[in-house]
C-alpha atoms as one frame of an Amber mdcrd trajectory, in Angstrom:
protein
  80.557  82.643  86.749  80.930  85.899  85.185  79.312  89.135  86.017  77.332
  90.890  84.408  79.833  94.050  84.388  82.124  91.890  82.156  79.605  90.721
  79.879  78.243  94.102  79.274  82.209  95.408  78.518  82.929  92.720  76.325
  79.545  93.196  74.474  80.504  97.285  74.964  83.780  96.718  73.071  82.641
  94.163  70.739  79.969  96.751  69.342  82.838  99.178  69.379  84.804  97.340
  67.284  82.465  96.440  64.956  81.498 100.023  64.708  85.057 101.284  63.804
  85.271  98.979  61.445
């Protein structure tokens, strides 16, 4: 199971991302 940390991080980068572009 994933934790939390790495759900939050991927979210984290994926809003990132989506920001930049």
């Amino acid at each position: 199971m994933p934790n939390n940390k790495v759900v939050s991080c991927l979210l984290r980068l994926v809003r990132e991302g989506r920001k930049d572009a």
